[in-house]
N, C-alpha and C positions, 0 to 999 in steps of 0.2 A: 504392284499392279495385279486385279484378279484376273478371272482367266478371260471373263466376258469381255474384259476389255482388252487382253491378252489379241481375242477371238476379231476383234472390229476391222483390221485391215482385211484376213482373211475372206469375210462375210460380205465386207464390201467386192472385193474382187472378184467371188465369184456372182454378186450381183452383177457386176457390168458383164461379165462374161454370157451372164442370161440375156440381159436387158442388148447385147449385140444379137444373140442367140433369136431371140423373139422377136426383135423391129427387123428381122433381116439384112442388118446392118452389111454392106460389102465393103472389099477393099478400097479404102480411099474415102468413105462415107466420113463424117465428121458425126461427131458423137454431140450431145446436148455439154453446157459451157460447165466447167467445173462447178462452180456455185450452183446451176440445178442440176448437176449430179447429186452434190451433197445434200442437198434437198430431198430430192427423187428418191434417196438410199438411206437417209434416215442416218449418216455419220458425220461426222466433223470435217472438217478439210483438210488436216494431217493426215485423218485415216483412208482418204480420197487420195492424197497424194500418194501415200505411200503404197495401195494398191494400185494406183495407175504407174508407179514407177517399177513394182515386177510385172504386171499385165508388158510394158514395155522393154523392159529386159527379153520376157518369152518370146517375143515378137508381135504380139496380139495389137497392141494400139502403137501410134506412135505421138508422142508427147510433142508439141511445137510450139514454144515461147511464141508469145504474142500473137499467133493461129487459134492455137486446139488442140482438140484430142481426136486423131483420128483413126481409124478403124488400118491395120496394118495386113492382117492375115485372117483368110477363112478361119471360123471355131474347128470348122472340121478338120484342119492341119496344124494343130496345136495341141501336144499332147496335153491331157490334163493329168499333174504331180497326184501320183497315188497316198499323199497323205495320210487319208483312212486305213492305208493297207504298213501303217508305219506297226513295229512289232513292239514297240516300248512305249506305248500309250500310256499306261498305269504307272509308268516314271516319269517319263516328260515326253511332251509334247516336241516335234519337229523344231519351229519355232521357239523355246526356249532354249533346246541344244545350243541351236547357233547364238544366241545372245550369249550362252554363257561361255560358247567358244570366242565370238565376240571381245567379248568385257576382259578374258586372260590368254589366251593367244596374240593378242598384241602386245601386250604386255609383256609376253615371256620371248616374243621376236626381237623386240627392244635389249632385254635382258643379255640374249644368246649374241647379238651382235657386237657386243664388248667382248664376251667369254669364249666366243666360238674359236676352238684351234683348225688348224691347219688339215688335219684328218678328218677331224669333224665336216668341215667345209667339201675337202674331196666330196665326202660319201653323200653331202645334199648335191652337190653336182652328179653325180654319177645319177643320183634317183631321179635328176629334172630330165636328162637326157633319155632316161630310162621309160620316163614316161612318156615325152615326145614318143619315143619309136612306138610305145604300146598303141601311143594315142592312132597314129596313123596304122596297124595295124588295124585298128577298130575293136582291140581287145579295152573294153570298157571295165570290164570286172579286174582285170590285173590294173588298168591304171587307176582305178579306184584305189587299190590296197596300197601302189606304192604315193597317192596322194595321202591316205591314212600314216604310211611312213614317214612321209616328209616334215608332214607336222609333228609325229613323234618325238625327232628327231630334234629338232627345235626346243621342242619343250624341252629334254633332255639337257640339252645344252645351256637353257638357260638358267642353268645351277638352282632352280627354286626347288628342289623337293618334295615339297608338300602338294605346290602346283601338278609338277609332272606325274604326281603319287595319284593323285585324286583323279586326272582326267587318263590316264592313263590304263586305272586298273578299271575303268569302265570302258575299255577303247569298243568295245561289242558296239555301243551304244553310236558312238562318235565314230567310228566306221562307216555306221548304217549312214549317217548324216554326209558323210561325207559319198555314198554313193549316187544322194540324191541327186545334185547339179547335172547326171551326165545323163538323163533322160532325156536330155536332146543333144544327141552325139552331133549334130551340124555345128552346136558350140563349144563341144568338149575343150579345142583347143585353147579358148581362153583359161581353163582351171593351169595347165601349162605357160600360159604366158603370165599369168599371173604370180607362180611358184616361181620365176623366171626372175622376174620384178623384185621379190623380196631375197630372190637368192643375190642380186647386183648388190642390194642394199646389203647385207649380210656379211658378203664380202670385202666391203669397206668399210665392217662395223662402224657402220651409222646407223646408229639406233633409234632417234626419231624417225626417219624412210625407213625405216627393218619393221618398226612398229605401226606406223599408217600404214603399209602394202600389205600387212599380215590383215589389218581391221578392216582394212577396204577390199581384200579377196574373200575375207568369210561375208562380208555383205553381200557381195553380187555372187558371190555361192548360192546363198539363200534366194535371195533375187530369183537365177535360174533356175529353182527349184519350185518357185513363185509363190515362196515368204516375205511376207512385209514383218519388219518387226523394228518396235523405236529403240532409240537411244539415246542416251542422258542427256545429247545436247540437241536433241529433236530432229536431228538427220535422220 
């Protein structure tokens, strides 16, 4: 995929966020029907969904089978994701990060849920708890790095090597990504309940739930960060 097309979720989202911006669109206002969105916006209707579904992760709209799309939160109480202000531009892009956390971090949660020992397991419990207290402290920069741990830690465990070698000795990179989600400390706590989720599975090494809660938390990471970005099977 190049990058313009990489770029189409994006472009569209922050269209609607104008096109709310400009009609003076308020809470509760119903937005025009997905079909002349996609129209209006000049993108497909994947590329519509998938930025109407982070627009509604942020809080901005609220998606309603068989309703709408309607208007959820002033733009002005909505922070908007400094993406431009991301520092590894010239490597990758925000958005491919997480695909490619995506694509092998499930895979290597799958992995570690057969392999993981008994220590191993402690010490991802000690960091889920670790990060609760931080989370409620409102120390967001320390629960960052021990969300950067946690995955770490996973990978490690999942005996791949080459995997945990490659994303690892970039962790600079993969760090930064993972501090994105918590630009809205009102949701912080979901990144926790979701580490939560995959530590249950982990613990009963069941490695299909160890591998969908790993793929399904860097998605709505992303989500929170208000990344749309596809996948193989067009989720």
């Amino acid at each position: 995929m190049n990058s313009s097309a990489r770029a189409v979720p994006e472009v569209a989202l922050l269209a609607i966020r104008k096109l709310i911006a400009e009609n003076a669109f308020a809470p509760g206002d119903a937005l025009p029907s997905q079909r002349e969105l996609a129209v209006q916006l000049g993108v497909s209707r994947a590329s519509l969904r998938e930025a109407l579904s982070s627009l509604s992760a942020l809080g901005v709209i609220s998606v309603q089978p068989g309703k709408g799309v309607y208007v959820q939160a002033a733009q002005a109480d909505v922070p908007v994701v400094p993406v431009t202000d991301w520092p590894y531009a010239a490597q990758a892009c925000p958005q491919d990060i997480f695909q490619l956390r995506y694509a092998l971090e499930g895979f290597a949660a799958g992995l570690a849920a057969v392999r993981l020992t008994r220590d191993e397991l402690d010490v991802l419990q000690d960091n889920v708890e670790a990060m609760r207290h931080e989370l409620r402290a409102g120390d967001f920069e320390r629960a960052a790095q021990l969300d950067f741990e946690f995955h770490q830690l996973i990978l490690r465990a999942s005996g791949n090597q080459a995997m945990a070698t490659m994303l690892i000795t970039r962790g600079d990179i993969f760090l930064e990504s993972q501090k994105l989600p918590f630009i809205r400390p009102e949701r912080a706590m979901e990144t926790w309940q979701e580490h939560r989720k995959i530590l249950r599975a982990l613990a009963r090494h069941a490695s299909g739930p160890a591998q969908k809660a790993m793929s399904e938390h860097i998605r709505q990471a992303a989500s929170r960060t208000g990344i749309a970005f596809v996948t193989p099977d067009g989720s």
